[in-house]
VEXNURO-980936 format. One record per residue (C-alpha): z, x, y. Coordinates in steps of 0.001 Angstrom, whole numbers, plus 500000, padded with zeros to 6 digits. Example, Ala and Ser with C-alpha at 12.3 -4.5 7.8 and 13.67 -1.06 7.14 Angstrom:
2
507800512300495500507140513670498940
//
This chain:
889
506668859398653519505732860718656847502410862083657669504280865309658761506117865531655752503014864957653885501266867834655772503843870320654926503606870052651072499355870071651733499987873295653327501457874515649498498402873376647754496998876549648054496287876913644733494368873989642108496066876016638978499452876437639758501947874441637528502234870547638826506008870816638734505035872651641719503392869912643432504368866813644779503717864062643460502832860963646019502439858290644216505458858860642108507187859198645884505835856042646704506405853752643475509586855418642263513075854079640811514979851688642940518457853571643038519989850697644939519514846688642921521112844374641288522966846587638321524156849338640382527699848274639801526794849025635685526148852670636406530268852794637188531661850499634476534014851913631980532732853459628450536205854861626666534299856078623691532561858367625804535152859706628043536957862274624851537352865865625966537887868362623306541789869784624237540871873620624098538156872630626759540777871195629239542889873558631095545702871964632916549005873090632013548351876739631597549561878900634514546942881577635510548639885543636613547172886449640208544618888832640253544302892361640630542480893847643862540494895853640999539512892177639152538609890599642489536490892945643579534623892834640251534479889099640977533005889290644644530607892297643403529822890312640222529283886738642578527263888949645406524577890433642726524130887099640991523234885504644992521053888378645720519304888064642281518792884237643056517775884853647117514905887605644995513451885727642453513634881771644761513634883093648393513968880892651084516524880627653787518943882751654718522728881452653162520836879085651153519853881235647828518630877957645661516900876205648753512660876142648221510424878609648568508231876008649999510723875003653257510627878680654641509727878969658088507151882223657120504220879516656296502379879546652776499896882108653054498952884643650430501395886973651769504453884559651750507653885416649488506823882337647460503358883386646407504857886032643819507370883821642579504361881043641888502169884163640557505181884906637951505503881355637040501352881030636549501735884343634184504875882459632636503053879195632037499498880895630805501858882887628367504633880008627688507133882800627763510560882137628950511609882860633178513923885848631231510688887719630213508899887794633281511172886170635784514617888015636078513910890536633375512647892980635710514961891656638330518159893100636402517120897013636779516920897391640410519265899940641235521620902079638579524362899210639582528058899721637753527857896634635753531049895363634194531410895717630684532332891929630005528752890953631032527168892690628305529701892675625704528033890905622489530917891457620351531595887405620540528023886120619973526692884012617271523197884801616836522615883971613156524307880502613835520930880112616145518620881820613593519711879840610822518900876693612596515013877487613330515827877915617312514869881236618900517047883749621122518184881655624389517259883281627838521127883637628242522072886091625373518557887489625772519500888806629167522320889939627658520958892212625349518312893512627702521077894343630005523553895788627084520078898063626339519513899320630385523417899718630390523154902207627139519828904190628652522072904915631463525682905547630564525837906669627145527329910053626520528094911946623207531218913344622653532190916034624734529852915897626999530028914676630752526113913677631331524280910888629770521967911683627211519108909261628027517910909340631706517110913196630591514988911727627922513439909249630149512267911729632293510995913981629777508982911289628417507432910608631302506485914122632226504499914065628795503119910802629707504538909531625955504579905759625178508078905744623189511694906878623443513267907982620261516959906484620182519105907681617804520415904717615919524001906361615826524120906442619363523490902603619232526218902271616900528757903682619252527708901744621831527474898271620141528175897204617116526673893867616849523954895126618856522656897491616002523850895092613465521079892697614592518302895364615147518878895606611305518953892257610024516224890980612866514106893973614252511133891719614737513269889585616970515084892154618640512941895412619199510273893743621314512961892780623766514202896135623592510463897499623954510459895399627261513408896723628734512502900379627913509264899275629968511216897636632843513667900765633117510675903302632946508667901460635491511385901059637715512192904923637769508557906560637319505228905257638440503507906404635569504486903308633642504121900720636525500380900322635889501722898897632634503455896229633967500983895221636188498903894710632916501712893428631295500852895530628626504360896223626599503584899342624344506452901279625475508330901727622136511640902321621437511447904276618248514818903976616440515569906467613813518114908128611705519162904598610571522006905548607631520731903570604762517601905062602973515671903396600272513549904950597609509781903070597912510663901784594428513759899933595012512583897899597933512292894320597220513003890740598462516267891755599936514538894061602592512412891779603604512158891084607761514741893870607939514890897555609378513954900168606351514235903382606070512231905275603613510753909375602482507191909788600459504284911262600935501044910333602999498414910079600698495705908493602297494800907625606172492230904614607314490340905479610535491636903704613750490740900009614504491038898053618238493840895461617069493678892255619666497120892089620561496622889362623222493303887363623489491892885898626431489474882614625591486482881469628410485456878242627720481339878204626946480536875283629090481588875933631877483011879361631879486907878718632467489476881280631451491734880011629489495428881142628974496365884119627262497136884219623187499600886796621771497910887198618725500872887382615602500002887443612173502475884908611410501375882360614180498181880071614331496090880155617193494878877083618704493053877102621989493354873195622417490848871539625662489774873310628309491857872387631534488990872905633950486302870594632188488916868755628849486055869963626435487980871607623238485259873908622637483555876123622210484749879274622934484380882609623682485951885820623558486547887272627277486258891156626032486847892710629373490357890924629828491519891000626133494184893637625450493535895472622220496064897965620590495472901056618454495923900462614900495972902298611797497176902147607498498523904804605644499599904955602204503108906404601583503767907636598217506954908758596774507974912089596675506490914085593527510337915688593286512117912179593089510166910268590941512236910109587501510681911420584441508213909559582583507941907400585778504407906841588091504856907456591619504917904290593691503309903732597154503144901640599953501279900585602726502043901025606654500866900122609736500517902783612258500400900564616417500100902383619408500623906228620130501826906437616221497591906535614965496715909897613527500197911237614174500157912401610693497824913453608145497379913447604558499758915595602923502849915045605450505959914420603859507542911452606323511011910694607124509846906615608225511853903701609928510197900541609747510422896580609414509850895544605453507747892306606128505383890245603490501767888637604509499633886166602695496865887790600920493997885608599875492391888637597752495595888527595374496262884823595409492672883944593803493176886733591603496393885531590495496414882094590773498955881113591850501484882440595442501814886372596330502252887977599139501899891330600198504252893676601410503817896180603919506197898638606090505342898397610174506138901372611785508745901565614034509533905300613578508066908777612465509647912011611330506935914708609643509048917261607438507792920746606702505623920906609867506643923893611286505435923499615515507326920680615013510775921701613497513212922206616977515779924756616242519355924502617777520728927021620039523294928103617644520602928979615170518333930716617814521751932673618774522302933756615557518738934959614612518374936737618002521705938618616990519930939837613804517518941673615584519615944068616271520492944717613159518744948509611969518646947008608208517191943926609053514069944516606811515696945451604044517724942889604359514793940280604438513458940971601157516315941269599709516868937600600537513888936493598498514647934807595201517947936406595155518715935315591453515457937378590744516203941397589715514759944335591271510711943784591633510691944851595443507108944978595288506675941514594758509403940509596845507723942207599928504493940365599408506007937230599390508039938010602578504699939331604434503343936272602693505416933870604686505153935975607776501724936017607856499340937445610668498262936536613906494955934145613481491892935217615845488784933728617380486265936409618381483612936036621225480962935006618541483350932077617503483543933657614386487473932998613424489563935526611681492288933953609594496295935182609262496973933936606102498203936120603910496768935650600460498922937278596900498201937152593449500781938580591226499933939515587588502096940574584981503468940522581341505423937226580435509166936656580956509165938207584354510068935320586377506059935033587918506545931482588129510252931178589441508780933275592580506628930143593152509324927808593248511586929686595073508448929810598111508237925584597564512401925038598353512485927890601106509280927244603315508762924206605124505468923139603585504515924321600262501882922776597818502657923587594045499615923411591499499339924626588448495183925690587343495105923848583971495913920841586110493756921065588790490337920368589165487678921805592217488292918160593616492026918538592962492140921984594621489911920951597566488677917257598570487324914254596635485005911259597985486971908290596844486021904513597460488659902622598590489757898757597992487164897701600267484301899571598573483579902291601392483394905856600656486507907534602093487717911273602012491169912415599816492622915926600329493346917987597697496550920779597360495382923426599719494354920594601865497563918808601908499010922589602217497152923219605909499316925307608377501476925787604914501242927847601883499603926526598205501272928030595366499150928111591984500695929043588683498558929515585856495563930734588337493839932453585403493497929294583444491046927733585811487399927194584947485562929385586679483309926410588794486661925628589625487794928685591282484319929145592827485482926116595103488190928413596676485966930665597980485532929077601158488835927559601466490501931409601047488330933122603581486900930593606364489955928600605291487910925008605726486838923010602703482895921268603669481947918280602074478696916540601901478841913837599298478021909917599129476622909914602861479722911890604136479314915168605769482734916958606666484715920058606913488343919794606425490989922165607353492781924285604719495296926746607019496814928405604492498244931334602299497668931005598562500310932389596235498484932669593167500393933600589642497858934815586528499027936005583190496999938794581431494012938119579326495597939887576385499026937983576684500506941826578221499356944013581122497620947169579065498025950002581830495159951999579709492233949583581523491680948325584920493136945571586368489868943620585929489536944672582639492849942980582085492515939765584114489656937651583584488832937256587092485754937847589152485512940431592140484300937812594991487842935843594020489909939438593827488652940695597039489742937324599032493651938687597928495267940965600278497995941997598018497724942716594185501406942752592931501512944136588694505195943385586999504971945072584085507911944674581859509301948759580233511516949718578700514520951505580770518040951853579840519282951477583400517319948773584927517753946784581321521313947723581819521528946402585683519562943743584993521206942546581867524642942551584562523003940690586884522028937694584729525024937073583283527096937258586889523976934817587703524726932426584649528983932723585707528018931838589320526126928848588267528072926942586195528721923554587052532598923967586406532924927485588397535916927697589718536397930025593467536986932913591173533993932671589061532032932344592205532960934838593543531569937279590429529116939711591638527333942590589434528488946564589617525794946985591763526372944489594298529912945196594474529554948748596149529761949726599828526301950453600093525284946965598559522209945652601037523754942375601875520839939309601766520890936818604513521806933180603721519115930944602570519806928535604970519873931175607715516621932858606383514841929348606718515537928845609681514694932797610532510620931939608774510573929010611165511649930857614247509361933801613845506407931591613014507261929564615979507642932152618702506526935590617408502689936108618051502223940374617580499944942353619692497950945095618125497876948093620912498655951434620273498158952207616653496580955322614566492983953917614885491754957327612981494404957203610577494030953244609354489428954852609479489997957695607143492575955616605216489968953127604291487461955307603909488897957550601010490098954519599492487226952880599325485166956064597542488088956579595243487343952620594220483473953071593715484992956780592091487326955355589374487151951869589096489807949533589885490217946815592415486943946887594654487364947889598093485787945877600794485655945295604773488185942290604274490909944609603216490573946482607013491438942892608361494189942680605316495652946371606948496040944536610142497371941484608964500388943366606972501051945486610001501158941872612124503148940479609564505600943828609369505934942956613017506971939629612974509452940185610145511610942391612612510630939910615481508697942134617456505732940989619680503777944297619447502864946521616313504841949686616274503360952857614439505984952001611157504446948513610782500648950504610308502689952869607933504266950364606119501350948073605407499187951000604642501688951494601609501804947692600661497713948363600069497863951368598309500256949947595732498312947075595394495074949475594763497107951879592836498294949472590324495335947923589804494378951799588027494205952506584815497909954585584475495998958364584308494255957596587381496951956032589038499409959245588644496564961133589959496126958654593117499550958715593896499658962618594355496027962295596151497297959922598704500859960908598945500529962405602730500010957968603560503490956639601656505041959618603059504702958389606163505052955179605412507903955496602989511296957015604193512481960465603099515671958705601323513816956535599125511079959303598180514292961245596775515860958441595328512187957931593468511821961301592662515509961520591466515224958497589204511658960281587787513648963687586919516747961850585028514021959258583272512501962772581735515679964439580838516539961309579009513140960946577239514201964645576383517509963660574542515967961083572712512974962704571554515778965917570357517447963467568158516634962144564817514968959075564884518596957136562903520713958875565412522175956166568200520209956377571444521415958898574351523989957819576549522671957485580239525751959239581210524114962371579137521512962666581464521791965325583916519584967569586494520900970274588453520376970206592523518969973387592109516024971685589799515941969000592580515434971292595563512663973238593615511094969012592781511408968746596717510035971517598187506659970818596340506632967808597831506904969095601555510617967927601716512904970551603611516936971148602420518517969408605201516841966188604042518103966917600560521903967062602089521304964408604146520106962195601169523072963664598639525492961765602115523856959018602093524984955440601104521641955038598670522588958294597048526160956891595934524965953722594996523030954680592086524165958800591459526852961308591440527526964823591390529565966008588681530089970209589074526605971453589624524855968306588021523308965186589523523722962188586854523828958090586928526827956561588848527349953902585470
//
């Protein structure tokens, strides 16, 4: 070889690490094969047994059609990308796309075209990656090129056949799929629509600076079948090459995500959900195993969040070489081998600036309390939590999860067994929390159709009607529960001191009034709802418990108003708690945080929520002759943390038995499991007249809660301050007066909260005079009932001049009405001897004259009498027959 020839390749050995397929060799130049001897002639003998063709392979008789201009320009454009992709990645000279780097005219300097390509191939040999992962992968997405559908079309490949035999994915169908994936981000379209869906997305999640895309693994579906078929049978294999080309794309179209290739840091995810086949925790077994899950429970537990090494760096302790990088798999061993700078094979140590470490995180998923099968122990799960996924979710969150189903050796369990076990565990691939509700994204058709309610003039009416609509009557109750789910507008005041909007309830009453179906109506129609009953809770149970885990450290568990944060806790059988017990709510119903300081851990937990509480009387029934405390066996610092008292007392009345006795049996019709259309469609008398109050749907009213909670936030501005002052004022001396439920300075923050929550049920952003009016009455009933029944006749009279305002003129008639006929037929009975049947209610009658002389002493004028006697309410429950006023039965 020539000493100028020799110089030339000197002038390359610019750097002592680079591969030595890079270098020339000289000696091998030198002493190399003699192509030209004595056998040369054997290299061009005959060999029949190796000259067979298989026939399919052979094309020679077939006549070809000509080509379309269409399929030859596909051709050229196809032949021109694959030149300019080759001239990129090897450049050199001009019209010569596979000539060397090294022959260019531009010299060998750091700034030459071939110093990235020998960069890429150091990175490819420290790594021993393929040239498709760091070569031409980024190489496919520079431009939003049309790419011919034939050229990622992996309806005809045989991956399995490749799988099966121990090999890995070749760099050809590997390029494939990447550019079947960048072909999907940036054509697909649903149906009937003329934009892509992803490059929106894309963008989006780079203006939030997230580090995944969700993908929709319908949308996959459409696009390619055998592409989604093997992200199910082989997500380990296939995501991360999808991960990488969601990285390439992004980084090609936003700089945010460049930095991460220059790192070659891969932790953009694509997060595939809504995969069709769901598995109960229980049922998953060997058949799941390496394959894509998808799975509901229950977080039940949450480790803090490690540093995971996710690709180590070695220096080598003698004489400080850095070694090539390790992707560290918990399937694959790691061996560092010699050093190549001094051949020693240790020791070594870890390079901590340069390793690349990776949030990571367990939770334990437990099935669904709802879905476990009677007689059956819940079953749970472990999951690993990479990434932007740590502390995504809490404790408590019910999870819609996607994941790969994959086993690892665990020493722990093979001594303790003996013999070979392996773990399972579920790695994360996607998250869906249910029941949060900032997170619940309501379509446009819903928002359309809850913005047209508000113009409805009924629309609170209409509201509590909807709750428990299988439940009769007991508006009282139903409005608590509906201000209940409302709730008010929380506050922070300039002493830091916060002010909740949780609306807390208790309702007691006598038994058989459906206390506890109210409960579990609230748990199916809110989001997130925590049912407990008190005989089976403890304070720990209720609140938090310091638990020590597998490992022997002390770690924190939430209990049910805990797990119900930002939710509401429902708990039946409240007066059935110990009282050390209840004493642990205390804190968790007023600051609404739970503080623990046990085993070395010092803590305050959240607990954002309204408590629904349901207590039975101590005496089995309500006895209206003694207070309400006299009756429940509960302690004022626990009452006065309730806004709203609600009493269901069950009477005796004809009418409402009457009504009500209708109503069940239309309910029991309707919910057969053989109705027919027609027994459907049964509805009771009362329901079936003009002046019916129609309830919303259920479906419509959830999504109603969600929408209100979501974008509602009242203002309090111009309200009666002196009215809500004197209000409180003479309620509070008639408490200290007579007894009854103790009045306190929380129940001037309750006022306000009702009146926010009044707001928000009409979907109003400031508090209107009414909503004042309106909670005002909610309070008084609640202190009202909680009167023995002499004093509360008397406080209703006293206080009148507040539910008038608050309480329309038509329903004070209709109440006064229903008072006058309840006495005339208390009259008939009491004429009769005591064998004689029972008055007919249709025997009942009071003259309008006796009305107008009932209304004028409460301050009601005539006109509102005629205008009540028109009025739909009027002819839903009366009628005037001559001069009489008597039940419309």
């Amino acid at each position: 070889m020539s000493a100028g020839r020799r110089g030339d390749f000197d002038e390359l050995e610019e750097d002592p690490l680079a591969d030595t397929a890079e270098r020339p060799d000289e000696e091998e130049e030198e002493d190399g094969e003699d192509l030209i001897g004595d056998n040369m002639a054997a290299d061009y003998e005959d060999r029949p047994e190796l000259d067979q063709y298989d026939p399919s392979l052979v094309d020679d008789g077939s006549v070809h059609e000509p080509l379309t201009v269409e399929q030859r320009l596909a051709a050229e454009r196809a032949m021109d990308n694959r030149d300019r992709r080759r001239l990129r990645s090897e450049p050199g000279t001009p019209g010569f796309p596979m000539s060397s780097s090294g022959m260019s005219d531009a010299g060998s300097g750091p700034e030459t075209p071939g110093s990235e390509g020998r960069a890429k191939r150091r990175r490819m040999a420290r790594s021993g990656a393929t040239p498709s992962e760091f070569g031409d992968a980024d190489d496919l997405f520079d431009d939003d090129k049309d790419v011919p559908a034939y050229e990622y079309d992996l309806a005809h490949e045989k991956l399995e056949e490749t799988l099966s035999k121990g090999l890995g994915i070749d760099a050809r169908l590997e390029r494939k799929i990447r550019l079947s994936f960048q072909q999907f981000l940036l054509k697909f379209k649903l149906e009937g629509q003329t934009e892509p869906r992803y490059p929106d997305m894309l963008r989006k999640m780079a203006e939030e600076d997230h580090r995944h895309l969700d993908i929709n693994f319908g949308h996959l579906q459409q696009w390619s079948a055998q592409l989604v078929m093997w992200i199910a049978e082989h997500p380990a294999r296939i995501l991360p090459i999808l991960n990488e080309t969601l990285l390439a794309e992004a980084a090609r179209k936003f700089g945010t995500y460049k930095s991460l290739v220059d790192t070659e840091e891969t932790e953009l995810r694509a997060a595939i959900h809504s995969f069709p086949v769901r598995e109960p925790i229980r049922e998953l077994s060997t058949r799941h195993l390496d394959r894509l899950v998808s799975v509901t429970g229950v977080v039940t537990k949450r480790t803090k969040v490690f540093n995971e090494v996710k690709r180590l760096l070695l220096r080598c302790a003698k004489c400080n070489f850095l070694t090539a990088p390790f992707d560290v798999e918990a399937d694959k061993e790691l061996k560092p081998g010699s050093c190549v700078e001094c051949q020693s094979k240790g020791p070594w140590r870890v390079d901590r600036v340069k390793t690349l470490y990776r949030n990571h995180q367990r939770i334990t998923i437990q099935e669904s309390p709802s879905t476990v099968e009677p007689g059956k122990m819940p079953r749970s799960k472990e999951v690993i939590l990479t990434g932007d996924q740590v502390d995504s979710v809490r404790p408590g969150d019910e999870l819609q999860l996607t994941g790969i189903y994959r086993c690892l050796y665990d020493a722990a369990t093979n001594a303790r067994t003996c013999f070979p076990v392996y773990k399972t565990e579920i790695a994360a691939v996607h998250l869906h929390r249910k029941g949060d509700v900032k997170l619940i994204e309501l379509t446009e058709d819903k928002v359309q159709q809850i913005n047209d309610l508000r113009r409805d003039p009924n629309l609170r009416e209409r509201i509590i009607c909807s709750m428990a609509p299988s439940i009769y009557g007991m508006k009282h109750v139903k409005t608590a529960i509906a201000l209940s789910m409302m709730g008010g507008q929380q506050k922070v005041t300039a002493g830091k001191h916060r002010i909740r909007g949780d609306i807390n309830t208790l309702i007691v009453g006598d038994p058989g009034l459906a206390k506890s179906q109210f409960l579990k109506y609230i748990e199916q129609t809110f989001p997130r709802a925590v049912y407990t009953t008190g005989k089976g809770a403890s304070a720990v149970g209720l609140t938090a418990a310091v638990t020590r885990d597998e490992n022997g450290d002390w770690g924190l568990e939430g209990g049910a108003m805990v797990l119900a944060d930002d939710g509401m806790c429902l708990i039946d059988e409240f007066d059935k708690m110990n009282d050390n017990d209840r004493t642990s709510l205390h804190e968790a119903m007023e600051q609404q945080t739970i503080s623990v300081s046990k085993a070395g851990i010092v803590a305050t937990l959240k607990a954002r929520c309204s408590v629904v509480a349901v207590a039975n009387p101590s005496e089995g029934r309500y006895d209206p002759q003694r207070t309400f405390a006299q009756n429940v066996n509960l302690t004022d610092p626990i009452l006065s943390r309730f806004d709203i008292l609600a009493v269901l007392r069950d009477e005796s009345d004809p009418v409402q038995d009457e009504r009500l006795a209708d109503h069940v049996l239309c309910s029991h019709i309707r919910s057969h499991p053989d109705a027919n259309g027609d027994d459907k469609a049964v509805r009771p008398k009362l329901e079936q007249l003009a002046s019916h109050v129609e309830p919303l749907d259920q479906e419509l009213l959830k999504y109603y809660i969600i929408y209100a909670r979501q974008k509602i936030h009242p203002k309090i501005a111009d309200i009666d301050k002196d009215k809500l002052a004197n209000f409180y004022a003479d309620l509070r001396a008639e408490a200290f007066r007579s007894g009854g439920q103790a009045m306190t300075a929380r129940h001037v923050d309750s006022i306000v909260r009702l009146a926010e929550a009044n707001a928000r049920l009409e979907l109003r952003e400031h508090v209107l005079p009414k909503d004042l009016n309106n909670a005002i009455a909610v309070m008084l009933e609640s202190f009202i009932q909680s009167q023995k029944h002499q004093v509360a006749e008397e406080l209703r009279k006293r206080f009148s001049r507040y539910v008038t305002q608050a309480t329309p003129v038509v329903d004070q008639l209709s109440i006064l009405l229903e008072r006058l006929l309840k006495d005339k037929l208390e009259l008939l009975k009491n004429s009769r001897p005591a064998a004689a049947a029972p008055p007919d209610l249709s025997e009942a009658k009071v003259e309008v004259a006796e009305l107008v002389r009932a209304t004028e002493q409460h301050d009601i004028s005539l006109d509102e009498v005629h205008a009540f006697m028109r009025s739909p309410v009027f002819a839903r429950t009366f009628r005037v027959v001559d001069t009489s006023i008597v039940y419309n039965v």
